[in-house]
C-alpha positions in Angstrom: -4.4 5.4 1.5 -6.1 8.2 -0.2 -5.6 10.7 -2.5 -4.3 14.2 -2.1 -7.6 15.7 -3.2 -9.1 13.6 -1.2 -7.8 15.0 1.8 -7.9 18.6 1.2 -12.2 18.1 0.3 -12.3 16.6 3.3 -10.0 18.9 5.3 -12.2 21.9 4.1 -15.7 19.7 4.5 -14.3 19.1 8.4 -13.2 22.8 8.7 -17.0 23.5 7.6 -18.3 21.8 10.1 -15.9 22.8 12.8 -17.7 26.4 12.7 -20.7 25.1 11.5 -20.7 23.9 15.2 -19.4 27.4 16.8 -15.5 27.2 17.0 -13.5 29.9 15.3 -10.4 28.4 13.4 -8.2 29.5 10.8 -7.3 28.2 7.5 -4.2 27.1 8.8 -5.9 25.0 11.1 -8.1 23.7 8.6 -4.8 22.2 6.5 -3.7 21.0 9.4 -6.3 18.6 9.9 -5.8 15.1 9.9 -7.6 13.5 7.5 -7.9 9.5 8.4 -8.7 6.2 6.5 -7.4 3.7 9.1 -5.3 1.9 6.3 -9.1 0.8 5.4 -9.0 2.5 2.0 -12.7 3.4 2.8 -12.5 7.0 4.5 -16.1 7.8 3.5 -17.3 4.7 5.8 -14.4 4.2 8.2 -12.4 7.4 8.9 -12.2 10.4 10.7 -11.1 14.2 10.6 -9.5 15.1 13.7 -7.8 18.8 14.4 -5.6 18.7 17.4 -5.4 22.1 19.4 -3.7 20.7 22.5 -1.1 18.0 22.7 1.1 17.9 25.2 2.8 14.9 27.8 0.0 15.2 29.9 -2.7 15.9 28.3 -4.5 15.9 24.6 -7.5 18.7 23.7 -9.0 17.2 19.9 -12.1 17.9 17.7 -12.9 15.5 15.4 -15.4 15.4 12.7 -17.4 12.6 11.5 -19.2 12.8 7.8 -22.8 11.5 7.9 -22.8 8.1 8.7 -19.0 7.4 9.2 -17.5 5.3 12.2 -14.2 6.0 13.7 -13.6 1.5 13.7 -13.6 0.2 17.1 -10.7 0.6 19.3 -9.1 0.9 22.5 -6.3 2.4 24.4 -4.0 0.8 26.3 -1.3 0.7 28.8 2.2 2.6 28.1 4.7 1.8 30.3 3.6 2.8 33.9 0.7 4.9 32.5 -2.5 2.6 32.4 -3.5 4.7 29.1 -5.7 7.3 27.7 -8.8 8.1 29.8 -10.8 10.0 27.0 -14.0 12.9 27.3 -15.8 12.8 24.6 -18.4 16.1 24.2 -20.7 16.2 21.4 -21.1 19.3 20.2 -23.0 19.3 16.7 -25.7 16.9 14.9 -25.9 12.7 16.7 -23.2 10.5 17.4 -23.4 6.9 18.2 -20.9 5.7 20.8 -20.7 1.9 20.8 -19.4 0.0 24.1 -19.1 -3.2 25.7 -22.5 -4.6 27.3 -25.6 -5.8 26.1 -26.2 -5.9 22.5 -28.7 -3.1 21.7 -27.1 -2.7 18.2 -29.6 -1.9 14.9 -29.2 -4.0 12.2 -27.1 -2.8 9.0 -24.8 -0.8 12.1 -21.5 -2.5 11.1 -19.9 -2.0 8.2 -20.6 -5.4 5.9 -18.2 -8.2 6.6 -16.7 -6.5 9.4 -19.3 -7.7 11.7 -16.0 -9.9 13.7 -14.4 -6.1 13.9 -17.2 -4.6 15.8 -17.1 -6.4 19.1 -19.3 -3.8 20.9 -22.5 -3.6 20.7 -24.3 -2.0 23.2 -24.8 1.5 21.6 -25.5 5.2 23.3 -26.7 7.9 21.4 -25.2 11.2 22.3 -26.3 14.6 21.6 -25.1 17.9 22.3 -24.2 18.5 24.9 -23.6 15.0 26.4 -20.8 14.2 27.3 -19.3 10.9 28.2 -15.5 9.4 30.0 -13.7 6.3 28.7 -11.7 4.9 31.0 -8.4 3.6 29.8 -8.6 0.3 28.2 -12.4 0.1 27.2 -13.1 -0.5 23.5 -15.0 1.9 21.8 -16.0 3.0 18.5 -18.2 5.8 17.1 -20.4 6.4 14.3 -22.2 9.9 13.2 -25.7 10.1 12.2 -27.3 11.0 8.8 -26.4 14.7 9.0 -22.7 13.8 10.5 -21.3 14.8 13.9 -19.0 16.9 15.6 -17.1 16.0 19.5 -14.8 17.2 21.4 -11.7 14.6 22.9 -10.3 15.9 25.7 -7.1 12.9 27.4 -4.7 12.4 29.1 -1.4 12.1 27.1 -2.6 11.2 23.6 -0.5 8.3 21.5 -2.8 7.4 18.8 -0.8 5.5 16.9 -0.6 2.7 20.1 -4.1 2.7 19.7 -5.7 -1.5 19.5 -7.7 -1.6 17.0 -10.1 -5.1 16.8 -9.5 -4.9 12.9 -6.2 -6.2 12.4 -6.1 -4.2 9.1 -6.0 -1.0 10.7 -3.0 1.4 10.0 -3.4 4.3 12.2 -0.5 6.6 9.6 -3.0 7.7 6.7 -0.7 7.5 3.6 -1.5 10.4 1.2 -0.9 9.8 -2.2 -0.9 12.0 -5.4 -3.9 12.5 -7.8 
């Protein structure tokens, strides 16, 4: 949950840093960003700023922003039906993003939020700058944190349903409730 001021700083903040990083969008694309707390009630730690510019039944063309040092908490997408479930490209396109997976634990201390170290299940970590790019298959848990200066990526899916996203933090409520001030 989060405040309605809340959301519009961080709607214009995110819009900042989309054409901080190059890409022209207009101020109706900037409110129409989703702002995103996870149900944590903690956006500036866990959360997320994601603008949608493609979302179709097949496929799913995002950018989100990260603020410095947030983490988008770990997740994963699964099966739908007949469709085995999102297979994601991520692209980073401004400042360091962190990209935690399954695998050997090569995971700094002080990564993980505190007491949520049960909610962060992958640990070996991949640092990717611009332009690296990287594809999940469907099913893989994930999660993402930005560096110091914050981050900016590019998700390019199949058929996007975030709000079946599994999420290792049983807390998570993918529908950010906006309150007013």
């Amino acid at each position: 949950m989060i405040k309605a001021s809340v959301n519009k700083n961080a709607q214009i903040q995110a819009g900042e840093m989309f054409r901080g990083a190059g890409l022209v969008i207009s101020e109706e694309e900037i409110a129409g960003i989703e702002v995103v707390d996870f149900g944590l009630n903690n956006f500036e730690r866990e959360g997320a700023s994601i603008l949608t510019f493609v979302q179709t039944g097949r496929i799913a063309v995002k950018v989100i922003a990260l603020f410095p040092n947030q983490i988008l908490p770990e997740h994963w997408h699964p099966p739908v039906g007949d469709d085995p479930g999102k297979e994601e490209t991520l692209r980073a396109i401004w400042g360091d993003t962190l990209v935690y997976l399954p695998g050997e634990n090569t995971l700094p201390d002080g990564s993980v939020p505190d007491g949520k170290e049960r909610y962060y299940t992958c640990r070996k970590m991949v640092s990717m700058d611009p332009p690296d790019q990287m594809t999940l298959e469907p099913g893989v848990k994930h999660w993402f944190r930005a560096g110091p200066g914050g981050a900016v990526l590019y998700s390019f899916s199949s058929v996007a349903r975030d709000v079946l996203d599994g999420f290792t933090d049983p807390n998570v409520e993918r529908t950010t409730i906006i309150t007013k001030d």
